[in-house]
C-alpha positions in Angstrom: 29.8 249.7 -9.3 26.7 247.8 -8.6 26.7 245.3 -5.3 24.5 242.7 -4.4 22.8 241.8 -1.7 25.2 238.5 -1.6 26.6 237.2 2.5 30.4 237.8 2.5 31.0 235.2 5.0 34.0 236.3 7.9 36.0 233.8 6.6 36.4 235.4 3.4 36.1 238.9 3.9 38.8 240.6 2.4 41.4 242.9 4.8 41.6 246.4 4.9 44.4 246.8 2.2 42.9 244.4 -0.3 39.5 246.1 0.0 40.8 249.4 -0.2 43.1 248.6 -3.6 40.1 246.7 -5.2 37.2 249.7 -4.0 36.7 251.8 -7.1 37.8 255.5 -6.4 36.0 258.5 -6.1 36.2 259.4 -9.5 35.3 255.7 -10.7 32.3 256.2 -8.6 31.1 259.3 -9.9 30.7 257.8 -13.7 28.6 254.3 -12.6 25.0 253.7 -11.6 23.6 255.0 -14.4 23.1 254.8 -18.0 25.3 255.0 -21.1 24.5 259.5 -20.3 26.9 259.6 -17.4 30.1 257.3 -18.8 33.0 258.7 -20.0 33.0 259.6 -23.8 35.6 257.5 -25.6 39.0 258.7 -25.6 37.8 261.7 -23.4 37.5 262.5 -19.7 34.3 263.7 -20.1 30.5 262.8 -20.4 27.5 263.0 -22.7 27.3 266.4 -21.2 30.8 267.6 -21.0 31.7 267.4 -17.9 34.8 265.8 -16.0 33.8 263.5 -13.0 36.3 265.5 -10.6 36.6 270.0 -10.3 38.2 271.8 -13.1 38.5 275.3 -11.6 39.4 276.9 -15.6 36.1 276.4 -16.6 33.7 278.8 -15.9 30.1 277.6 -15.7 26.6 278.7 -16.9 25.6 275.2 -17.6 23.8 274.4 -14.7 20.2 273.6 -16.8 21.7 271.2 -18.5 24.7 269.5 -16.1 27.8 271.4 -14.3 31.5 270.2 -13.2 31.3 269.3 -9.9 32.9 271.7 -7.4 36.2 271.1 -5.1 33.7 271.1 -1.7 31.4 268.6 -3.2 34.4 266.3 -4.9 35.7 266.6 -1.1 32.6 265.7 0.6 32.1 262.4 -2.1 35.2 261.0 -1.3 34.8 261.6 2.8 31.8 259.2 1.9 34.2 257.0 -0.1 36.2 256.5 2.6 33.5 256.1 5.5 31.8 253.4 2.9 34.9 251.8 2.3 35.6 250.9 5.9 31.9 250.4 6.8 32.2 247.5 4.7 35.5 245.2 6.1 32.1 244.4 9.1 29.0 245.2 7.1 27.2 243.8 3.9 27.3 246.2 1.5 23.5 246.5 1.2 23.3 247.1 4.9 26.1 250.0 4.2 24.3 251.6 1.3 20.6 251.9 3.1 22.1 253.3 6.0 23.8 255.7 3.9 20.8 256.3 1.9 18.7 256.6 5.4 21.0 259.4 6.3 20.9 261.2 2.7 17.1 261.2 3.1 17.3 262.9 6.1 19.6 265.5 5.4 17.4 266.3 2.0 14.0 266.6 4.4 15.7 268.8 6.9 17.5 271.1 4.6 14.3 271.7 2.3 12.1 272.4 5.8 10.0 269.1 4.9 11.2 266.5 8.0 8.1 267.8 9.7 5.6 266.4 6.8 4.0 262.9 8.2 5.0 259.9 6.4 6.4 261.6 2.9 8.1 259.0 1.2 11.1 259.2 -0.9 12.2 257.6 -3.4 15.5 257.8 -5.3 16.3 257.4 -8.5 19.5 258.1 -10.8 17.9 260.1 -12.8 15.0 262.2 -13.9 14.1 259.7 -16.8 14.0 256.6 -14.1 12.0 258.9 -11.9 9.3 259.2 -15.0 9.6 255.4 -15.4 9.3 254.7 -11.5 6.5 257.0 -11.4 3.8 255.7 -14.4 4.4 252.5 -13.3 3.9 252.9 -9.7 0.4 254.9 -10.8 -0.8 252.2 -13.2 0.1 249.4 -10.7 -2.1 251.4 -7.8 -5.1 252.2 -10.1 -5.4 248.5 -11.9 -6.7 251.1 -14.9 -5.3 251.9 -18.2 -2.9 254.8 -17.8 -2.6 257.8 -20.1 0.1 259.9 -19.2 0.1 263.3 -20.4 3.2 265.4 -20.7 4.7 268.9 -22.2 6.6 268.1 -25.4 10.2 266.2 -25.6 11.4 269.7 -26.6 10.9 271.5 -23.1 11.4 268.5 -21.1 14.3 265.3 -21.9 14.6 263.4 -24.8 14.4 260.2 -23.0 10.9 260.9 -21.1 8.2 259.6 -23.5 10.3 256.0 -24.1 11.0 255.9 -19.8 7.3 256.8 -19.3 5.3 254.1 -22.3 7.9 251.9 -20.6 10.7 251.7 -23.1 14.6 251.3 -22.4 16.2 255.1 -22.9 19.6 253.7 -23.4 21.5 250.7 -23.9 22.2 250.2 -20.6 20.6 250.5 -16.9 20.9 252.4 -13.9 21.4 249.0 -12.1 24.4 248.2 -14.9 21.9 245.7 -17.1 22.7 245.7 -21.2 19.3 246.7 -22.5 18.3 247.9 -26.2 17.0 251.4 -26.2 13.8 251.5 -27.9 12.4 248.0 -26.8 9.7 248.0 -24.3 10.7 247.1 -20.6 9.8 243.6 -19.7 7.4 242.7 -16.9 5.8 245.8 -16.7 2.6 247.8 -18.1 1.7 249.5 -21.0 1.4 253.2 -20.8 -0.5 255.7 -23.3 1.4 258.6 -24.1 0.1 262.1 -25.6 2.5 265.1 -25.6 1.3 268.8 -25.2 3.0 271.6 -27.0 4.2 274.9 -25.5 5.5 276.1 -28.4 4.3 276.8 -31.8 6.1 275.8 -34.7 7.9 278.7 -34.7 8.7 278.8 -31.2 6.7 281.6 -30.0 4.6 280.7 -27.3 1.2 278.9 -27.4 -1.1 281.2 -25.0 -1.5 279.6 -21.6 -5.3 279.2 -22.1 -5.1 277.0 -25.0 -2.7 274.6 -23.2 -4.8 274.3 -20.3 -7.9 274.0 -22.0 -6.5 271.2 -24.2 -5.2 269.6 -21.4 -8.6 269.6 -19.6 -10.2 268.2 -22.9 -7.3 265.0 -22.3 -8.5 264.5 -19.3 -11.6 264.3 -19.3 -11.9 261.9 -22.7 -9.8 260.2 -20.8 -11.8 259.7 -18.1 -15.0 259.0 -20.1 -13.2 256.1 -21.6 -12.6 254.7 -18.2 -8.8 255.5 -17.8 -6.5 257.0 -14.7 -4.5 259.9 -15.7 -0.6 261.1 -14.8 -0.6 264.4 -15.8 2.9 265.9 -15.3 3.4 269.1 -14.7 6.8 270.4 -15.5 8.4 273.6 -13.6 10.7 274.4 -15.1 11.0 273.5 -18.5 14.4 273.5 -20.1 13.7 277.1 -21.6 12.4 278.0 -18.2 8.1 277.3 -18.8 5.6 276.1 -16.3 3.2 273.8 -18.1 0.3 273.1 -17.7 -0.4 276.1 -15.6 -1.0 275.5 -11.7 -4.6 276.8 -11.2 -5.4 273.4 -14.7 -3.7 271.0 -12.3 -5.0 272.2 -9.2 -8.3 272.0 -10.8 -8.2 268.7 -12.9 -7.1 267.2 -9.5 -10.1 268.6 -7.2 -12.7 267.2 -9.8 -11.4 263.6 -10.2 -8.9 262.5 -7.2 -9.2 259.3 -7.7 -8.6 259.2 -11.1 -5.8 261.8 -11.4 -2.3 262.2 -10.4 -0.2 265.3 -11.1 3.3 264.7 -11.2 5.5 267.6 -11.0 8.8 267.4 -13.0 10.9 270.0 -10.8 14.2 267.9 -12.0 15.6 271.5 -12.6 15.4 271.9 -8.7 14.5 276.0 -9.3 12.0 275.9 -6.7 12.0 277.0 -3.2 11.0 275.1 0.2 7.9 276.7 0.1 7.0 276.4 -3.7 7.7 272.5 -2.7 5.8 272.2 0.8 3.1 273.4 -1.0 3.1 271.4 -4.1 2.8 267.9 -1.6 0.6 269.8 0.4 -1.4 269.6 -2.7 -1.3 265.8 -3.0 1.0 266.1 -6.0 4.3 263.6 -6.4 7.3 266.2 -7.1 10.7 264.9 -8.9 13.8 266.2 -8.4 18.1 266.1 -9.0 20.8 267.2 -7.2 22.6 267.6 -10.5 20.6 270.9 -12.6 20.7 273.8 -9.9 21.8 272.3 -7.5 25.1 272.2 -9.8 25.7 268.5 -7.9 27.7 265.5 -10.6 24.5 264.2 -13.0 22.1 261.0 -12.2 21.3 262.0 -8.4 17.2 262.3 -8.6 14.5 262.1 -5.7 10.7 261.3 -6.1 9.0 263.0 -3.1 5.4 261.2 -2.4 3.2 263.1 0.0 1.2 260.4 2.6 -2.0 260.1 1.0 -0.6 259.3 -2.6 1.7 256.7 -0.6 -0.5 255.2 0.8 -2.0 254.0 -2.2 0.6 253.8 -4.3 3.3 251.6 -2.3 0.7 249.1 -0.9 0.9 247.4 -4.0 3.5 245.5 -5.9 5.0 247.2 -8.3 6.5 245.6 -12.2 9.4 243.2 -11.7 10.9 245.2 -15.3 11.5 248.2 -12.6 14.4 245.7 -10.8 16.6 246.5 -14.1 16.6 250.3 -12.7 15.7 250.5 -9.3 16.9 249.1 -5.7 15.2 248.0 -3.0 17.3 250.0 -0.9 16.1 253.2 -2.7 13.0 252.8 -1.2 11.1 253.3 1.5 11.7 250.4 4.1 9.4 247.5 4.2 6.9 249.1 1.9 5.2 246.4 -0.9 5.9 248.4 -3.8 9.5 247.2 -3.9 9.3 243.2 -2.8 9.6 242.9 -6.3 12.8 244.7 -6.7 16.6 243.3 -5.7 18.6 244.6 -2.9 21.3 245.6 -4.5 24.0 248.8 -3.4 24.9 251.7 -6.1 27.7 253.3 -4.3 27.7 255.9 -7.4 24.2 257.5 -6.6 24.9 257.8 -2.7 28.5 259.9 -3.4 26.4 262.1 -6.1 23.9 263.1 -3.8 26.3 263.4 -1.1 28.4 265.8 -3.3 24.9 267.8 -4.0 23.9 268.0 -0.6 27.3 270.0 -0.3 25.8 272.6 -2.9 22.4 272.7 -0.9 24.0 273.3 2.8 26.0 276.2 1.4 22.7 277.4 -0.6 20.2 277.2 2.2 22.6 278.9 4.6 21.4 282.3 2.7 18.5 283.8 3.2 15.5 284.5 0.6 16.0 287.8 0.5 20.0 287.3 -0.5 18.9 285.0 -2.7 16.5 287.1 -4.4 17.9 290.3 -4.6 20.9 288.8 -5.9 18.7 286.7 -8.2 17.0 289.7 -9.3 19.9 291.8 -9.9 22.0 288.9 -12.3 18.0 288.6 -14.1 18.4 292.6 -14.8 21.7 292.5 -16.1 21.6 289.3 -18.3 18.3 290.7 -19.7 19.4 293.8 -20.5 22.6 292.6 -22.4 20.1 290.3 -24.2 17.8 293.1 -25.4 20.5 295.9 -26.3 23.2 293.3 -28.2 21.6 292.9 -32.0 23.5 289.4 -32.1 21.2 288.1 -29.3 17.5 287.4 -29.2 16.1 286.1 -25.6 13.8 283.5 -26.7 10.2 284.2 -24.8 8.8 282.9 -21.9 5.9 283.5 -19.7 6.3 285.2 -15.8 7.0 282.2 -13.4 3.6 282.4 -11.3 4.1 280.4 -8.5 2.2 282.4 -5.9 -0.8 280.7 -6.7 -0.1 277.7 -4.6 0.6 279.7 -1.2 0.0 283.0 -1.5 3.3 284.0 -1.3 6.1 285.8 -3.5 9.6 284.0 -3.4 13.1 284.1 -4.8 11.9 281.3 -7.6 9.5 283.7 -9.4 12.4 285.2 -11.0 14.3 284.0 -13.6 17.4 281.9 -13.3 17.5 280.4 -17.2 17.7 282.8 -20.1 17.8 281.3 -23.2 18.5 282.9 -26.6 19.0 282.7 -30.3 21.6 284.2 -32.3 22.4 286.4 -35.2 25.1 287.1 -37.7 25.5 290.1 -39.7 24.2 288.2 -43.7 23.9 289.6 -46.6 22.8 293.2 -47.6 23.7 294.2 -44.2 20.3 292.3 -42.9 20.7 290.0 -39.7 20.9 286.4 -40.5 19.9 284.0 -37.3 22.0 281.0 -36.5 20.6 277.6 -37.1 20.6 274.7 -35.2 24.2 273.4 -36.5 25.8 276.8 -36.1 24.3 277.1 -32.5 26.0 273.7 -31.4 28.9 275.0 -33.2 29.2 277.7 -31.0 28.4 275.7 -27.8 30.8 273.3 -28.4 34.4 276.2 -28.8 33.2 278.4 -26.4 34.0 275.4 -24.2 37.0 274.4 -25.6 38.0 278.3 -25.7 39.3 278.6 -29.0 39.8 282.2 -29.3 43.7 283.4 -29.4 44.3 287.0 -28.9 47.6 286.3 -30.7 45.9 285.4 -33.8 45.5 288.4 -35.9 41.7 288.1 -37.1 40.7 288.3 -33.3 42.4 291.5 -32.9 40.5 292.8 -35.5 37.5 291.8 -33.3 38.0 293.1 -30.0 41.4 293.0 -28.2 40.3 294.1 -25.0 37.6 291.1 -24.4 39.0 288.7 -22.2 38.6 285.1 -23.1 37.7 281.9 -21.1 37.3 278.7 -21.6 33.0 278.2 -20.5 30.0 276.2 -20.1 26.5 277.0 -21.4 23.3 275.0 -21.5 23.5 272.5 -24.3 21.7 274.1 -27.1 17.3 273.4 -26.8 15.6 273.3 -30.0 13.0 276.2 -29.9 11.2 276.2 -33.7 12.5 276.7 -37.1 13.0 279.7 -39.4 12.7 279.7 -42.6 12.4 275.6 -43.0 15.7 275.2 -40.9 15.5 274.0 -37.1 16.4 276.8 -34.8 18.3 276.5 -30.7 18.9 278.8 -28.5 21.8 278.2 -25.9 21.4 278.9 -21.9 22.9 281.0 -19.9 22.0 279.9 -16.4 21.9 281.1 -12.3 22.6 278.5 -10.7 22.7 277.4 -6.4 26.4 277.8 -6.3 26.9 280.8 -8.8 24.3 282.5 -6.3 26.2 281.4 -3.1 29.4 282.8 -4.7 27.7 286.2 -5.7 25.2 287.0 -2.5 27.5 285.2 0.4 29.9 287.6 0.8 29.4 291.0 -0.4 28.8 293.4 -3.7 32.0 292.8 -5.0 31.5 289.3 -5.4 27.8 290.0 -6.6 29.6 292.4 -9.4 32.2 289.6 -10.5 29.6 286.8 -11.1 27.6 289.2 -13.2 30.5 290.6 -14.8 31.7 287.1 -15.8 28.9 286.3 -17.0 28.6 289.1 -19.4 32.3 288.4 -20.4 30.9 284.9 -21.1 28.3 286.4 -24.0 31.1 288.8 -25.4 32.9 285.7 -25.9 29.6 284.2 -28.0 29.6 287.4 -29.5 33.1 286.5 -31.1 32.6 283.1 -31.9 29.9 284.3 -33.9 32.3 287.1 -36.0 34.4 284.2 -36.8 31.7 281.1 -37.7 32.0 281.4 -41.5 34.2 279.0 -42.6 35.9 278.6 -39.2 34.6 276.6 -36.8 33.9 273.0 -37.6 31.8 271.2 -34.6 33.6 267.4 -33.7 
């Protein structure tokens, strides 16, 4: 629910019991203040993504690249907000309620990520990754008073939603602030953005060698530049297969030759990063996105746009598009700054309790230390990989070593892996390996979650009796290439904050059953897969 910025006057403010039947609940909360992504599928309790707005314990989670199920903490700690909101407002506007709130959220995010000593970094908030990419072009071609070409890694490795948000089209057919709009059209009252997209991939999803990325990238820039435009170059880490792209030593580079003409935004919406990996990245002068809801495992539409000081101080000196008001609050922005006169003051109740209800999944995370997190890291990366290389009916699809020591100097727990992505095969004709296309893979995707294997059914027996079955969550499947003129995904299997906090927190044991369920998870593929033909019809 969306509130304005409206007096309630004491005569008619409602009492205590009235408020509290006519306050939305915590659940109601969860699925508004954002786009037509985080509703409720029709006659279904769950999203665009799957997922229930409240805990369901049966469900067993490797989704976390894509969106997770909230956990029972983090439902618990959204509706303590609830309530504190709830009763803030029988003596305060609601406005007043919700940038308080916010105030507090900021706070809590700086200190926990090491960053409340920085000087005047700015933050601003967002629902979701794809408003953040709106928020951000505009707020660069509004400081430069330049065209703007914004260069980014292909739709493929990033959202499907990031070109239209970032040429300043609607990305669905409604807005964070709860505005009908037609997904397509552009945005009124703002500016036009260029877009060009960089591949990562070749057409057959094998990688494109870093160097030819970079150096095409560099050859963007600088046409760009000759033609007398200001460049956002975004930088994703990580990608939805788990890429840095461009690499860090092109952006570093493109933005010592031409600060004034360049700003790298880093899309770290995934969250896989560590306090130092970020520090350094604003240290750098770079603008860093990112969500409560990937890693962090936190309900989806909870983003952040960190601004280091000098990028600020440009940037938010000047007005920014009065098109951004159909997606953004004052309120979610930094307090008195010009960028958002132009903006209503309006309260979305539903953002605070998501990032409250993250927060819960980054206290518990940050109370381990690197080195539980790492060797913990490394140990679920071994055993993941190894299944995936020694099971014929997997393929991990390939990615490049996440280099991230070349911003500090220093090796941390987010150099290892924590998405593994892979295609999958069926035993075809002649005995050959046939790989699974794109339909099949969301075939699979879709029953593993809904756990329809029955060990009372006689076919699965014939299968394997002693796997044990469960009802799970992977990343929705990414497209990767095609094979043999057919488009080709590969599904995720993903470490995420809370799966790490349940196996390095306590002791081996634990450690033992997250891997081990995890490795039940892809014997549970592997069956799907023996019973695909002509059985499993995706809905």
């Amino acid at each position: 629910m969306i509130y304005s910025a409206l007096p309630i006057t004491n005569g008619n403010k409602p009492p205590l019991k009235a408020l509290h039947l006519k306050f939305p609940s915590t659940i109601e909360l969860l699925c508004q203040g954002g786009d037509d992504r985080i509703s409720l599928s029709e006659n279904t309790t769950v999203n665009k993504y799957g997922c229930t707005p409240y805990p369901n314990p049966s469900l067993i989670s490797f989704s976390s690249s894509t969106a997770s199920i909230v956990s029972e903490a983090a439902f618990s700690a959204a509706e303590d907000l609830r309530d504190t909101i709830m009763l803030a407002l029988e003596d305060e506007l609601p406005v007043t309620v919700y940038t308080h709130e916010l105030n507090r959220i900021k706070h809590e995010l700086l200190c926990l990520c090491a960053l409340d000593d920085m000087a005047n970094l700015e933050v601003i908030f967002g629902a979701s990754g794809t408003d953040l990419h709106l928020i951000a072009a505009q707020l660069t071609t509004a400081s430069k008073n330049l065209p703007l070409l914004a260069i980014m890694p292909d739709v493929n490795e990033t959202g499907s939603g990031v070109s239209a948000a970032l040429t300043s089209c609607h990305f669905g057919n409604f807005s964070a602030l709860g505005q009908n709009v037609t997904k397509g059209l552009p945005v009124k009252y703002t500016n036009a953005v260029e877009v060009v997209s960089v591949s990562m991939r070749f057409a057959d999803g094998n990688l494109r060698p870093e160097a030819v990325i970079d150096a095409e990238i560099e050859a963007l820039v600088e046409n760009a530049v000759k033609l007398g435009q200001s460049v956002l170059l975004i930088l994703v880490d990580t990608s939805k297969t788990g890429l840095i792209s461009p690499s860090l030593a092109c952006a570093i580079k493109l933005k010592k030759c031409y600060p004034s003409l360049v700003n790298i935004l880093v899309d770290a919406c995934q969250f896989r990063i560590s306090s130092a990996t970020l520090r350094a990245y604003l240290e750098f002068d770079f603008m860093v996105m990112i969500t409560g809801s990937k890693f962090l495992t936190g309900p989806v539409f909870c983003g952040a746009l960190l601004v280091p000081q000098l990028v600020a101080n440009e940037m938010l000196s000047q007005p920014t598009p009065l098109g951004l008001s159909k997606y953004s609050s004052r309120a979610e922005w930094p307090e008195n700054c010009m960028a958002s006169k132009s903006l209503n003051n309006v309260a979305n109740f539903g953002l605070l309790l998501r990032w409250q209800s993250a927060l819960e999944e980054l206290k518990q995370f940050k109370s381990l230390s690197d080195i539980q997190i790492g060797n913990f890291t490394q140990r679920f990366a071994n055993a993941i990989q190894n299944r995936l290389k020694s099971d014929e009916k997997f393929s991990q699809v390939s990615v490049r070593p996440l280099r991230r020591h070349l911003l500090n100097n220093e090796c941390n727990w987010d150099e290892l892996p924590t998405i593994f992505t892979f295609k999958m095969f069926r035993e075809g004709k002649n005995g050959l390996k046939q790989q699974l296309n794109h339909q099949e893979t969301l075939q699979i995707h879709q029953w593993l979650q809904m756990n329809p294997i029955n060990k009372n059914r006689p076919d699965i027996k014939t299968i394997d009796a002693n796997v044990e079955t469960m009802q799970c969550q992977l990343g929705q499947p990414v497209f990767i290439g095609r094979h043999e003129g057919q488009p080709i995904s590969g599904l995720r299997l993903c470490l995420s904050a809370r799966l790490i906090v349940d196996g390095a927190a306590n002791n081996e044991k634990y450690g033992n059953d997250v891997i081990q369920t995890a490795l039940s998870a892809l014997d549970n593929v592997g069956l799907l897969i023996k019973m695909l033909p002509g059985q499993l019809i995706a809905k």
